[in-house]
C-alpha positions in Angstrom: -38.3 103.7 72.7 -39.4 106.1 70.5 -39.7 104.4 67.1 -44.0 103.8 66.1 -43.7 101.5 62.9 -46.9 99.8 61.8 -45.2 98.3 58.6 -43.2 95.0 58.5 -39.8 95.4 57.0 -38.1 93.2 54.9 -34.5 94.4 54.3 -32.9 91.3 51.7 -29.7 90.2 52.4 -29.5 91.4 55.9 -32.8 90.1 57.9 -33.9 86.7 57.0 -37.8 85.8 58.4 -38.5 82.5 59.9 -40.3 80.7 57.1 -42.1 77.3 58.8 -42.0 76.1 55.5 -38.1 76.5 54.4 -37.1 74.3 57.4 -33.2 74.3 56.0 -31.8 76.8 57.9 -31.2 76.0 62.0 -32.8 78.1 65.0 -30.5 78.8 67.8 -32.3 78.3 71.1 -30.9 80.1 74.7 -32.3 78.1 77.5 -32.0 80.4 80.9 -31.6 76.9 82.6 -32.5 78.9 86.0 -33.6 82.6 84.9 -31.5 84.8 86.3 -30.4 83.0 89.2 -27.1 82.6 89.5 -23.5 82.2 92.3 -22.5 85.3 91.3 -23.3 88.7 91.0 -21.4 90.8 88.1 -22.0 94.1 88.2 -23.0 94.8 84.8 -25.3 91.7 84.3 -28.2 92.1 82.0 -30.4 89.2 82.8 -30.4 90.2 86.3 -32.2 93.6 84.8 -35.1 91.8 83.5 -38.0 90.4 84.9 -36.9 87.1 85.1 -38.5 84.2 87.3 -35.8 83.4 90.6 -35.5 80.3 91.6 -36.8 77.8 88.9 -35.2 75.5 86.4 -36.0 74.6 82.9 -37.3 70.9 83.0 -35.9 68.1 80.4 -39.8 68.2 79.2 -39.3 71.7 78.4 -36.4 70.7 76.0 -38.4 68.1 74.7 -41.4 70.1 73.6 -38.7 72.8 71.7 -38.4 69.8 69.4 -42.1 68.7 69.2 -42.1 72.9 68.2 -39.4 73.4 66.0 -40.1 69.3 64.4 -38.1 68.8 61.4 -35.4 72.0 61.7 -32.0 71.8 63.4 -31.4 73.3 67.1 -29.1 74.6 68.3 -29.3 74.5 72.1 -27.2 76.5 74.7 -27.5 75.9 78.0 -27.7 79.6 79.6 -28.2 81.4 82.6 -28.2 83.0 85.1 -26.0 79.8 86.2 -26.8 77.0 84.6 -24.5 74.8 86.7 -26.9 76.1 90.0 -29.2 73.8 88.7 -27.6 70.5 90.2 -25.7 67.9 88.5 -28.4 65.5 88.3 -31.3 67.9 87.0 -28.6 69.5 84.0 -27.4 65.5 83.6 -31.5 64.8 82.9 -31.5 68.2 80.4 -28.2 66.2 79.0 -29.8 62.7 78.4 -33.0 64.6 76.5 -31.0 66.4 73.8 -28.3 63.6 73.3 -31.6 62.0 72.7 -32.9 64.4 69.6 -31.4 63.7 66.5 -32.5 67.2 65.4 -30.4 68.6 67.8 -26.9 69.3 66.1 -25.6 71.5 68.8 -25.3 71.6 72.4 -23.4 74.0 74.2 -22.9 75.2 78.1 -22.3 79.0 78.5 -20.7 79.2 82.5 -19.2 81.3 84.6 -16.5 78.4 85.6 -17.2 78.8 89.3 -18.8 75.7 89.9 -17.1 73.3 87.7 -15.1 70.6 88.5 -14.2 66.9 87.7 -17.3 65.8 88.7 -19.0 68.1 86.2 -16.7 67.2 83.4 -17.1 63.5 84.0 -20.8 63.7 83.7 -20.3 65.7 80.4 -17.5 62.9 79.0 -20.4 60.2 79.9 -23.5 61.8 78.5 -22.7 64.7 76.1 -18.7 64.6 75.0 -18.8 66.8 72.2 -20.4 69.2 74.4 -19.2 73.2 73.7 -18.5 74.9 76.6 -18.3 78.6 77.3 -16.7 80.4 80.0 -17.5 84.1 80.8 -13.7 85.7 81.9 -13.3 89.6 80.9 -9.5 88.5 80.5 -6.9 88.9 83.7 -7.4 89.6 87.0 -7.8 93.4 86.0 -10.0 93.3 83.7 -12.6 91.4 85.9 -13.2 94.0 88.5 -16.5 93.8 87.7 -17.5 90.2 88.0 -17.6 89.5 91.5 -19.2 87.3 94.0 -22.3 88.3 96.8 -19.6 89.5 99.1 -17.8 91.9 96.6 -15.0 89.6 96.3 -12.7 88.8 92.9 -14.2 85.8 91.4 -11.0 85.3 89.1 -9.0 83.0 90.8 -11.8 80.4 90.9 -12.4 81.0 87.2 -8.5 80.9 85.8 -8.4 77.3 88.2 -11.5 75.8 86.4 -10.0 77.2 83.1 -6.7 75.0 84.5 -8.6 72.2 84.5 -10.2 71.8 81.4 -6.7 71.9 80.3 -5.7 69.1 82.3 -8.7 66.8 81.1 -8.0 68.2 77.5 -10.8 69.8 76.9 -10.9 73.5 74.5 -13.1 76.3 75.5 -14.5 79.2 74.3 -14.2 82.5 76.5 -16.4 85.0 76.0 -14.5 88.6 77.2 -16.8 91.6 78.3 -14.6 95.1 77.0 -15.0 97.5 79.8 -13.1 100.1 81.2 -10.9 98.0 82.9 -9.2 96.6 79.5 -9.3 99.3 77.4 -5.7 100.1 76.6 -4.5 96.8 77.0 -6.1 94.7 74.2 -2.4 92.9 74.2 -2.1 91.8 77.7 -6.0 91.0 78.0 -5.4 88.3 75.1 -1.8 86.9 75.7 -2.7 86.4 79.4 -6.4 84.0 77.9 -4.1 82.6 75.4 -2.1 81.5 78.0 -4.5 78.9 79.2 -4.2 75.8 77.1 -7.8 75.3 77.1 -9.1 78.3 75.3 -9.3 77.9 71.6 -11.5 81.1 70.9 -12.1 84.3 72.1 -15.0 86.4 72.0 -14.5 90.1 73.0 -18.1 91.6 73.6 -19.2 95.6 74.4 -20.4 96.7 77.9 -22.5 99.6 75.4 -24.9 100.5 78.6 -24.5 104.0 78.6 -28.0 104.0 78.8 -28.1 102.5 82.0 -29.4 105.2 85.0 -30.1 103.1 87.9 -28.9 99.9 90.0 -30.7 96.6 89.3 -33.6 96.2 91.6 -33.7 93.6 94.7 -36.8 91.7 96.1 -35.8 92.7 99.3 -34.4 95.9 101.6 -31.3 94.1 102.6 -28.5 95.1 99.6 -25.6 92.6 99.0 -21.7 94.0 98.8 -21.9 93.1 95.3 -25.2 95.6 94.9 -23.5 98.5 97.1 -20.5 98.2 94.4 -23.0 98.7 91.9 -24.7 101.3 93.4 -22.0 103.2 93.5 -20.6 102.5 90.0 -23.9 103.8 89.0 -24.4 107.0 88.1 -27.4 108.9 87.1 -26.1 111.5 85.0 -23.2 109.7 82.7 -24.5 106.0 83.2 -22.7 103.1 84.5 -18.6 103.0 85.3 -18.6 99.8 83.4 -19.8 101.2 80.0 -17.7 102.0 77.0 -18.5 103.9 73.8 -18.5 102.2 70.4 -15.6 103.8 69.5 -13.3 102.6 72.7 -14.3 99.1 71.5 -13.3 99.3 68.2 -10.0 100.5 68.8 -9.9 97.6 71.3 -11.0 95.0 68.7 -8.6 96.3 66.2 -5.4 96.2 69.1 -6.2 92.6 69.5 -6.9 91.6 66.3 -3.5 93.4 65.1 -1.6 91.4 68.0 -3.5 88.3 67.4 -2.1 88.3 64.1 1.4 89.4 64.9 1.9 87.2 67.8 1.0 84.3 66.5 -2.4 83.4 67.9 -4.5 83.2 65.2 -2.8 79.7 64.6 -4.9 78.2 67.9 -7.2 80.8 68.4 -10.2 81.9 66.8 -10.8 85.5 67.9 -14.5 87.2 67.5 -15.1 89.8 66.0 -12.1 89.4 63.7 -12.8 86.1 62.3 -16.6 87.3 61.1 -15.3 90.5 60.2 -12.8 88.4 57.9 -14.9 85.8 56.5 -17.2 89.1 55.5 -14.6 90.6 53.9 -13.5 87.5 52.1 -17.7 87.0 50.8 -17.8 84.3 53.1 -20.6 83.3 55.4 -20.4 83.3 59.4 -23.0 81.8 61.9 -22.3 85.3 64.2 -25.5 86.7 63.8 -24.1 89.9 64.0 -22.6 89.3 60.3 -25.6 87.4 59.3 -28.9 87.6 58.2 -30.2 84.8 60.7 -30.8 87.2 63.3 -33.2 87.7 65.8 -36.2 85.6 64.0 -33.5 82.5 64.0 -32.4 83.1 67.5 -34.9 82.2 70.9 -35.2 82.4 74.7 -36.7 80.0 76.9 -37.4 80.6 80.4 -38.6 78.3 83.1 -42.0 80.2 83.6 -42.4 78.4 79.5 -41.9 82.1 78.4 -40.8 81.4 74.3 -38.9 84.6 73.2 -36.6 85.7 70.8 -32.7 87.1 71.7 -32.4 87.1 75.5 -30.5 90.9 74.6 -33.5 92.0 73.3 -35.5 94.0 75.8 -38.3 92.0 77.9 -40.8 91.1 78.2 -41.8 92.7 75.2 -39.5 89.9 73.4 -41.8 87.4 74.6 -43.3 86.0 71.8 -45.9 82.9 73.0 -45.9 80.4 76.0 -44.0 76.7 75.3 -46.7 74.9 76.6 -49.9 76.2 74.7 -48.1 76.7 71.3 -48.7 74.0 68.8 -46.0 74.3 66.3 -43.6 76.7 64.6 -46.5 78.2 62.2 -47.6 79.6 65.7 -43.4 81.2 66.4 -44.0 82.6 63.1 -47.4 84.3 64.0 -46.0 85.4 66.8 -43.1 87.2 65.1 -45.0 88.4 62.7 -47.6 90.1 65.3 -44.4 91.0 67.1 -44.2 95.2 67.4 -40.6 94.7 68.9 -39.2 92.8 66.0 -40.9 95.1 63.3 -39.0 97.9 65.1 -35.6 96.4 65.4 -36.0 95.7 61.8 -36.7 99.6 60.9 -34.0 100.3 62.5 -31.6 98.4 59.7 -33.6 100.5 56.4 -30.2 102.9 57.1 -28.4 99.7 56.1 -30.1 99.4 53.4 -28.2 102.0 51.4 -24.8 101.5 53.2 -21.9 100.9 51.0 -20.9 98.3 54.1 -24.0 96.7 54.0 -22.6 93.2 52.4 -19.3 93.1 55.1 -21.3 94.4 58.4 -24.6 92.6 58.0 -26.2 95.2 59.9 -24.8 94.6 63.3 -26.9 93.3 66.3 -30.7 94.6 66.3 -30.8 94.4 70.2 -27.4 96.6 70.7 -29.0 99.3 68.2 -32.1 99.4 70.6 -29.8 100.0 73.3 -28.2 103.0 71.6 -31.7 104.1 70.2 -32.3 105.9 73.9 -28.8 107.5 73.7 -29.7 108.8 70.2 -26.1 106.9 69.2 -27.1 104.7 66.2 -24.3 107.1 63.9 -22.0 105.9 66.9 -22.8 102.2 66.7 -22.4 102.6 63.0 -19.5 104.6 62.8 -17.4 101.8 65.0 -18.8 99.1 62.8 -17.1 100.6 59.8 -14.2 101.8 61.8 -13.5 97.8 62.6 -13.9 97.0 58.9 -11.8 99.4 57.8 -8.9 98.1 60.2 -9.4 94.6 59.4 -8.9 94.9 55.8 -5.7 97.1 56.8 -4.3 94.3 58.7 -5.5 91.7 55.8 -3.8 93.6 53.2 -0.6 94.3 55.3 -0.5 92.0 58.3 3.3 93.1 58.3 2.7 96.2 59.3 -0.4 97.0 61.7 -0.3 101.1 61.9 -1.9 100.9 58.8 -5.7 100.0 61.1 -5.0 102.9 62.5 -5.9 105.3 59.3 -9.4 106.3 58.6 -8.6 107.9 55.4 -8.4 104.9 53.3 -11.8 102.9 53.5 -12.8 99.5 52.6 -14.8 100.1 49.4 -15.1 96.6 47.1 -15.9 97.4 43.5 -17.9 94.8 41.8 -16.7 93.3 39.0 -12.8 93.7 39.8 -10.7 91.5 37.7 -8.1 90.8 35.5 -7.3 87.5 33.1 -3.8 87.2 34.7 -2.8 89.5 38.2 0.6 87.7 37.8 1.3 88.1 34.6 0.3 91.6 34.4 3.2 91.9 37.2 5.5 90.5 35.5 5.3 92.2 32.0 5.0 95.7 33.8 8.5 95.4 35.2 10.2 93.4 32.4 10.4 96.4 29.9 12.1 94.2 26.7 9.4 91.6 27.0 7.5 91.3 23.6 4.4 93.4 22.8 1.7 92.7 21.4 -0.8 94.8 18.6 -3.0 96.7 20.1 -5.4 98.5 18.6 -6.9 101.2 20.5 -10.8 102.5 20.2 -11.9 105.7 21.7 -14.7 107.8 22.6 -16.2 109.6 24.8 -17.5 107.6 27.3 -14.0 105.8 27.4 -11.5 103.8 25.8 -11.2 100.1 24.5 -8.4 98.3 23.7 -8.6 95.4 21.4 -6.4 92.7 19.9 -8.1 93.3 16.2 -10.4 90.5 16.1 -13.5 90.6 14.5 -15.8 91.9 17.2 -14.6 93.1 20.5 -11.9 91.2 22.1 -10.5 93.4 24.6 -6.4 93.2 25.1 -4.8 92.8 28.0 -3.7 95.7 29.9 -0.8 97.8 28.8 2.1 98.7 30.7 4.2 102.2 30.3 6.8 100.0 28.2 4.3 99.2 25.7 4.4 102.1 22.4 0.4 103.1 23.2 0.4 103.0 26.6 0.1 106.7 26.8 -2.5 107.1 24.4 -4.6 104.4 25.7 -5.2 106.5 29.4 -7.5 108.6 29.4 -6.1 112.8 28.8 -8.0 113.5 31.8 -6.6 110.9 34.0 -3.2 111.0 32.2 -1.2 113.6 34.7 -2.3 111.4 37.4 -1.7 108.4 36.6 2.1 109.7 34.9 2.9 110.8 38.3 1.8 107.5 40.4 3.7 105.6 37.9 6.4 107.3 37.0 7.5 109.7 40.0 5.7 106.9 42.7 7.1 103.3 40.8 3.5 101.8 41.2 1.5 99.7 39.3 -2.3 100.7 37.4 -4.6 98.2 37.0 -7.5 100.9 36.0 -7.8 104.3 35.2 -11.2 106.8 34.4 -11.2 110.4 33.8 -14.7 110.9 34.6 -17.6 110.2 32.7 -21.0 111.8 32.9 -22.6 109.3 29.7 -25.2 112.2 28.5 -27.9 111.2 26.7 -27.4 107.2 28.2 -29.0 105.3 30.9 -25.7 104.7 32.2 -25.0 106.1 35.9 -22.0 108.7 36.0 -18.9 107.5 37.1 -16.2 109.5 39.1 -12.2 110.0 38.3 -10.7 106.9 39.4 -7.0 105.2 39.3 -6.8 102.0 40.4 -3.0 100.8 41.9 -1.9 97.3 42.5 1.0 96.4 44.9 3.8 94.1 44.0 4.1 93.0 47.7 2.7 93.8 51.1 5.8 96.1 52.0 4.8 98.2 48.8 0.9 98.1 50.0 1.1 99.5 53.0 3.8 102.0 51.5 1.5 103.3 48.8 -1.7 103.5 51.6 -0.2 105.9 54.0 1.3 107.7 51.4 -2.2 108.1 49.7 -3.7 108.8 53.1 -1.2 112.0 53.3 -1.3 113.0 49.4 -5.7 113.1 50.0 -5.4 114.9 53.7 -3.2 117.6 51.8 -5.8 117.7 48.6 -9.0 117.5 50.5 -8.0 120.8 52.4 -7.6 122.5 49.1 -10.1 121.0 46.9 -12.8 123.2 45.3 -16.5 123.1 47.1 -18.6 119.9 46.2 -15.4 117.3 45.6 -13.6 115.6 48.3 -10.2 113.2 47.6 -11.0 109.2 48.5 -8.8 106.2 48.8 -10.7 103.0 49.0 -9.0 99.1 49.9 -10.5 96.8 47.4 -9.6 93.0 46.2 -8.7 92.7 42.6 -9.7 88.9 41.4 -7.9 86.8 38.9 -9.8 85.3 36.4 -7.5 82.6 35.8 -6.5 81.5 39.3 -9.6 82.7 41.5 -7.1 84.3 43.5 -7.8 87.9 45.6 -4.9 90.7 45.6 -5.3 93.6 47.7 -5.8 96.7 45.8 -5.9 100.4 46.5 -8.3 103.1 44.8 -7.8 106.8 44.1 -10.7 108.7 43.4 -12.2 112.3 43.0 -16.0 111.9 44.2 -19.1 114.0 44.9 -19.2 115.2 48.2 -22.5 114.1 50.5 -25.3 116.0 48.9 -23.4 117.2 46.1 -25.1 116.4 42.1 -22.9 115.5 38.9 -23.9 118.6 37.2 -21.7 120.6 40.1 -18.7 117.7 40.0 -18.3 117.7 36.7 -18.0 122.0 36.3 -15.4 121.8 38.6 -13.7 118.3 38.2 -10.2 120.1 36.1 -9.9 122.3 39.2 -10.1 119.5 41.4 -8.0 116.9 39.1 -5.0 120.0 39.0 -4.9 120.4 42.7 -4.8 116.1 43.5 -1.7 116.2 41.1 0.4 119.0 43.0 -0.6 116.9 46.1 0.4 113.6 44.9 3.3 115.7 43.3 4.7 116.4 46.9 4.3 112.8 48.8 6.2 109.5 47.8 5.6 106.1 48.7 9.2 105.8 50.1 8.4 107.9 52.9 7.4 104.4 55.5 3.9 103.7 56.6 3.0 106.6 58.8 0.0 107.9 57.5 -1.7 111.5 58.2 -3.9 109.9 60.7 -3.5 110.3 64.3 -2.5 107.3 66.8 -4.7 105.9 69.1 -3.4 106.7 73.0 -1.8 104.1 74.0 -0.2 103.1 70.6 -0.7 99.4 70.7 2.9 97.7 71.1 3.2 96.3 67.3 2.2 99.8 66.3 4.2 102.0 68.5 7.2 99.2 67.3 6.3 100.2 63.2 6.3 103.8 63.8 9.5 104.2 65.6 11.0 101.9 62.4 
């Protein structure tokens, strides 16, 4: 690592500190039940990379003493490994018995590779823990696990999808946490019908093998190499990294594949698929307990080893995540010293100030801190970014027309949220634009230069509701500057404007300049996706021709109404400064550039289906290739 901060960063809304005294948010504690130990030996492992003590287990009076630490703040405890099953019935039964024990404890959950586990296992878990979560680690069918393999280099599959068969049997639902690596790329649809075919599995978490960083094969105590090590030896290579890895961008495509089929198929009804549900609940300006979309990151999440090692993320490099030792630290004040002395964290934090100004920043919550370290050697952090917005992007495609998925495909038209966006009445509005004898009301209209007001003629401002081209003002309430564009997206396209600007540079004001805008809202998801790919080809044809220093963009958006609450999904059309470009150069050249968007949104219509100007990803996802051949 080459980052040298001496500062602490504090980066609201995206990196919340541990604060001993705020004890109303939970901490998330990892316990490596036996280190790295485990009856496996998956190729791409990343405990087995760390110095990690073999051999020992985490003692119930270790568990105990997390509580006497964190006293008075809800845990949230995962049993971890390595294996956490190697540990014996009896000894993870005793771990069991402790935290059932700790009414601070509100979570409990079992993170296995399924190997082990059998009636036994799950009997001891009905007696002393029932509502424990359990996790299994299955990188989909028998395909995609070519790299999780026992000692001998043999397929550990079969005894993973018979375990899986089991705790359908007894009833029990599962998470399965899926590792994207080569061997699934291209086949987001099979991977996730063939894990929603076991009846136990109720979520799905696809996660990124990013270890292109990766140079050598994981080190052994002794001479004598394993098959499992030789195969990793081999899928090892100095020069490109490990066979395993994928770039960010292979696993957003991925993640958008299976989100797209997750949708269309059906799953989402049983399932809950990660990182689609986050990236929805984000989207939506909900909350999520992924810490990848929150700001409880690494200062909320901890490792324990059973050396007494107290750390934070177990995907954060060690040992220089170690942050104290369980038995000689008095309380959480001490944790909080700890991270506060703590290089490692102070780095991962500087590594989010580029989030800080990110127009993403309130759907992506910065991502994972330790998966930027790992691109931070690869000199990838645009990469890791780049994918982050790339799965954004799709999701809100898919939100906004789940009908018709080629639309997270385009990477012209960007998720973009203006705030404030609402009307009194969405519906309404609808309604009276296509109902052309329906009554009219008085309008009287105010303008100026920095924009126009209409009004009902009240004393005071009382702004009317928004006209529609069958009211008599309608034309002279847009904007002259706007006016040929929005004519042509109303009257030659058939859509709806919820908002218009011409531009505005408010001289002489402390108001910020605002850009050429039209706002367009669908009357149905058919229309949506209609009007967004034809956008996406009217901008690729006007960006090519647009004078130096503007560029075309169309932004997905959520208009709210005020009287309902409701959300509709919305489309935006604007001229913009290009990156590095001032106002002064925008606004000299802004006719130019207004003249040649018309003549390009002169020669599309929305009518021509939902292929947009943006290339297909190879394969075409099933659902998509389906669309496109419509």
């Amino acid at each position: 690592m080459n980052l040298s901060t001496e500062q602490r960063h504090t980066i609201d809304g995206l990196y919340r500190s541990l604060d001993a005294d705020d004890a109303g948010t939970a901490v998330s504690v990892i316990v490596k039940t036996r280190g790295e130990t485990c009856d496996i030996d998956c190729l791409y492992c990343y405990e087995k990379r760390k110095e990690a003590p073999g051999g020992a287990r985490v003692s119930a009076d270790q568990t105990r003493r997390l509580a006497d630490i964190f006293k008075g703040r809800k845990l949230a405890v995962e049993l971890h490994g390595g294996e956490p099953l190697t540990a014996g019935r009896e000894h993870i039964g005793e771990i069991l018995a402790e935290l059932a024990g700790l009414p601070q404890v509100v979570r409990v959950s079992l993170q296995t590779n399924g190997v082990l586990l059998d009636a036994d296992w799950l009997d001891m878990f009905d007696t002393l823990c029932p509502d424990l979560r359990i996790g299994i680690s299955l990188d989909g069918d028998a395909q995609g696990n070519a790299w999780r393999v026992g000692y001998d280099g043999k397929p550990v599959y079969p005894r993973v999808a018979a375990a899986l068969s089991l705790l359908a049997e007894r009833g029990r639902s599962v998470g399965v946490i899926a590792a994207v690596t080569p061997a699934v790329l291209g086949r987001a649809e099979e991977v996730l019908d063939h894990l929603a075919g076991f009846g136990s599995v109720k979520a799905i978490s696809f996660v990124p093998c990013f270890d292109s960083t990766i140079r050598r094969s994981t080190a052994l105590p002794s001479r004598r190499k394993s098959a499992s090590r030789l195969l990793q030896q081999a899928a090892v290579n100095e020069a490109d990294g490990p066979a395993w890895a994928i770039h960010p961008d292979e696993y957003a495509q991925f993640v958008l594949a299976a989100t797209a089929h997750w949708i269309t198929a059906g799953h989402f009804a049983r399932i809950k698929l990660e990182p689609a549900v986050s990236t929805i609940r984000r989207l939506r300006g909900l909350t999520t307990g992924f810490c990848h979309f929150s700001d409880l990151k690494c200062d909320h999440v901890f490792t324990l080893y059973p050396d007494g090692r107290l750390g934070s993320c177990d995907e954060l490099p060690w040992p220089q995540a170690r942050l104290t030792q369980l038995e000689s630290t008095a309380d959480e004040n001490e944790v909080v010293s700890a991270q506060q002395d703590s290089l490692l964290l102070d780095q991962g934090k500087a590594l989010m100030d580029k989030c800080t100004t990110c127009d993403y920043r309130t759907t992506c919550g910065g991502g994972c801190i330790a998966t930027r370290w790992r691109q931070d050697p690869a000199a990838d952090h645009d990469a890791y970014c780049d994918y982050r917005m790339r799965m954004i992007d799709g999701v809100a495609a898919l939100l906004a027309q789940p009908g018709h998925p080629a639309g997270a495909w385009c990477q012209s038209v960007r998720w973009h949220p203006r705030t404030p966006n609402s009307m009194r009445n969405v519906n309404a509005f609808l309604t009276s634009w296509d109902a052309p004898d329906l009554a009219r009301g008085e309008v009287r209209l105010h303008t100026s230069e920095h924009g126009n007001i209409n009004t009902v003629g009240l004393a005071g401002v009382h702004e009317a509701d928004d006209l529609t081209p069958a009211h008599p003002m309608w034309q002279a309430a847009i904007e002259p500057g706007v006016w040929p564009l929005v004519d042509t997206v109303t009257r030659a396209w058939g859509l709806v404007t919820y908002d218009s600007c011409q531009a505005h540079q408010y001289t002489g004001t402390n108001l910020a300049p605002t850009e050429l805008r039209i706002g367009l809202l669908a009357r149905d998801r058919q229309e949506y996706a209609r009007a967004a790919a034809a956008l996406c080809r009217a901008a690729t044809l006007a960006n090519a021709l647009m004078p130096a220093g503007i560029e075309v963009n169309v932004s997905r958006s959520e208009l709210t109404c005020e009287s309902t609450g409701t959300t509709t999904p919305v489309l935006d059309l604007s001229l913009d400064p290009g990156p590095g470009q001032g106002w002064d150069g925008y606004f000299a050249r802004l006719h130019e550039a207004a003249a040649v968007l018309a003549v390009a949104l002169d020669a599309e219509r929305p009518t021509g289906g939902t292929t947009c100007a943006c290339p297909l990803p190879v394969p075409v996802p099933t659902e998509v290739a389906e669309e496109v051949l419509r």
